[in-house]
Structures are given as structure tokens and as C-alpha cells.
N, C-alpha and C positions, 0 to 999 in steps of 0.2 A: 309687455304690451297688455293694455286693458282692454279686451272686447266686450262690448256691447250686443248680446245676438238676440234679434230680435225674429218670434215667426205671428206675421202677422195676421187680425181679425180682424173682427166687428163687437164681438161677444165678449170674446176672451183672445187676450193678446200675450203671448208666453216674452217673457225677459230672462236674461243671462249675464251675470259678468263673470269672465274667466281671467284669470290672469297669466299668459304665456310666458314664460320665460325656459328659451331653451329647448323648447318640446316639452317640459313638462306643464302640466295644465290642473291649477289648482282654480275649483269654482267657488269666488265667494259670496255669489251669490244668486238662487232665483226663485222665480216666481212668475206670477201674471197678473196682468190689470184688465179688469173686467165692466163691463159696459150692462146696467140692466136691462132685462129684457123688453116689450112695450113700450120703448122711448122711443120720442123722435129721433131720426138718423143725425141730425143734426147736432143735437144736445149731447149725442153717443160719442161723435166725432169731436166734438171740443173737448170733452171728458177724457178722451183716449191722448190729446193734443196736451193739455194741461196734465195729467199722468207722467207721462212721457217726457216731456219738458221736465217738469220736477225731480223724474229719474234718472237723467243725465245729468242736471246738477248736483245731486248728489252720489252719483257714482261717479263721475269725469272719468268716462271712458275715453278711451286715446281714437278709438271708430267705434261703426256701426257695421253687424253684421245682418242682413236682411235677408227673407225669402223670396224670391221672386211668385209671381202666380202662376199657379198652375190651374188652370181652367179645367175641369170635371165634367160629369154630365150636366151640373146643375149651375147654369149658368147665373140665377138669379143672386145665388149663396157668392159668387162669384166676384158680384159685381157690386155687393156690400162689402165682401173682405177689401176690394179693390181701391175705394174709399177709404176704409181704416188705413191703408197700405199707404196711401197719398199724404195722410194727414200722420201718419208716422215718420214719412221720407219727410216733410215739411218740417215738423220738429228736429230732428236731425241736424239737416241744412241749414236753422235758423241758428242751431246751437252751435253750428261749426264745427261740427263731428265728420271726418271721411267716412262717407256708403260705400260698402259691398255689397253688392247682391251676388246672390246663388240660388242656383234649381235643386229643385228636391233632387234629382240625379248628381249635379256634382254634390249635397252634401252628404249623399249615400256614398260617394264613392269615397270623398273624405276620409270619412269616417268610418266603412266598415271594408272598404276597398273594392266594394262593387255598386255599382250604381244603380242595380236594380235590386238591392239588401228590402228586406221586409222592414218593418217597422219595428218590430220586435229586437230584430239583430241590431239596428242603430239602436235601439235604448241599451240593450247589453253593452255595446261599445261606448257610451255613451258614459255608465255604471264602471266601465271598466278601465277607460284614460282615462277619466279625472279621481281616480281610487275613491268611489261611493262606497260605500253600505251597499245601497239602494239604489232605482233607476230616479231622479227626477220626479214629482208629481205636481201639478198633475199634466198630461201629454206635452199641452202646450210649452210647460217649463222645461220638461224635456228635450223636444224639438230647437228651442234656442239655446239651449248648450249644445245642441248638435251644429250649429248654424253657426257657434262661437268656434268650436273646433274647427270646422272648415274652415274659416277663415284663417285661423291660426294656421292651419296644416297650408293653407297656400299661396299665403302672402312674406314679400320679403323673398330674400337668397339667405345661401349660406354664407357668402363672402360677407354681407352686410352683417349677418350675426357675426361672426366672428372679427369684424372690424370694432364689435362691441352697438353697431347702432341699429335700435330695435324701434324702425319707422313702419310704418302702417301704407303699404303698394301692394299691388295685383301683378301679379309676372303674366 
């Protein structure tokens, strides 16, 4: 299975593709796409929409894995991520990619088997299932390899793996 992990912004948008098979989790690739700073929101959100689109065609990933929002003190930061978030789900859908979404708790617990792991510990783990050198750079690319394992770690059954068919469901 090819995931797609996406954690979403406005600034900086982090990408992942991983490829599952089996439990093991080889990354082949990530990064992030980045919106300058002093632009109109609007020109930001087509740039991130056109990105995006372009990166799904050329990775044809099998899903998308996304982060849901988490709302903070600062609602303002919030409510722009919240917009990139829309216009990332849109490309997605347009391209006919299956969404998952997940919270920052379940990809902590994914991943490092506690849902309330420090930031720190999901990049170790992070570093550590997909056999890195290194953690990811920079955060954001991180985070959606984190966001690519969770998914991997909890979609599908086993019976389905082992009938050989590796479809892309939520239990």
C-alpha cells in the first residue's frame, strides 16, 4: 500500500510517501511544500492546491493520510491552518484518493504506543520503523511519516493481508 501522509498548514505543509507491505515500512519519500510568507491567503491556497495535486500525480498514492485539527491557544494560527486543511482535503477528493484522518493522540499512540508520547519520542520512532540514519527534516516531513504509519498500523485486518489483498479501510 502507498500512503500518502499529509500534516497540514498554511506556511509549510509536510508530505510522506511510505510504502507498507507487511508491517514493514520503507519511506520513499518526503518533504514539504511551502507557501511565502506576505501573500494573499488566497494565492497561498491555490499554490498549496496546485502542489498537491501535482504530488499525487506523481506519486499515485493508493490514500491519503491526514491530520485532523487540533485547536491551540491561538485560534487565529488555527484558522489559517484550517483553510490549507480544506484546500488539501479538496485536492485529495478531486484526485480520487481515500481520506483518513487522525488526531495527534491516535498518531502518538500509533506510533509510539502512547498517546500522549512527546514529540521527541514519535521522531525516534519515526527514525526507528522506517530504518533512518536520521529523524526526518524538517519537523513537518516528519510528522507525515508519522501520520503515514498510523495509518498503515491501522487500516485493513489481518485476514485481508493474508488473503494477499492490501485495500486501504479504517476498522
Amino acid at each position: 500500500m502507498r500512503i500518502l501522509g499529509i500534516d497540514p498548514g498554511i506556511a509549510t505543509i509536510g508530505f510522506s510517501l511510505l510504502i507498507n507491505q507487511r508491517n514493514s515500512y520503507n519511506l520513499e519519500r518526503c518533504g514539504v511544500i511551502t507557501t511565502p510568507a506576505h501573500t494573499r491567503l488566497s494565492a497561498r491556497l491555490n499554490s498549496i492546491y496546485m502542489d498537491l495535486t501535482e504530488l499525487i500525480q506523481t506519486l499515485k498514492p493508493d490514500c491519503v493520510s491526514v491530520e485532523e485539527l487540533f485547536f491551540n491557544t491561538n485560534i487565529t494560527t488555527g484558522i489559517s491552518v484550517a483553510h490549507g486543511r480544506g484546500v488539501i482535503l479538496l485536492a485529495c477528493e478531486q484526485q480520487g484518493i481515500p481520506i483518513y484522518e487522525y488526531t495527534p493522540l491516535q498518531v502518538k499512540q500509533a506510533v509510539t504506543g502512547y498517546g500522549r508520547a512527546e514529540k521527541k519520542q514519535v521522531m525516534e520512532m519515526v527514525r526507528r520503523l522506517c530504518s533512518l540514519q536520521e529523524v526526518p527534516r524538517p519537523d513537518d516531513a516528519a510528522d507525515a511519516v508519522a501520520l503515514a504509519i498510523c495509518h498503515a498500523r491501522s487500516s485493513g485486518s489481518l485476514l485481508k493481508q493474508l488473503e494477499g489483498e492490501e485495500t486501504c479501510f479504517t476498522i
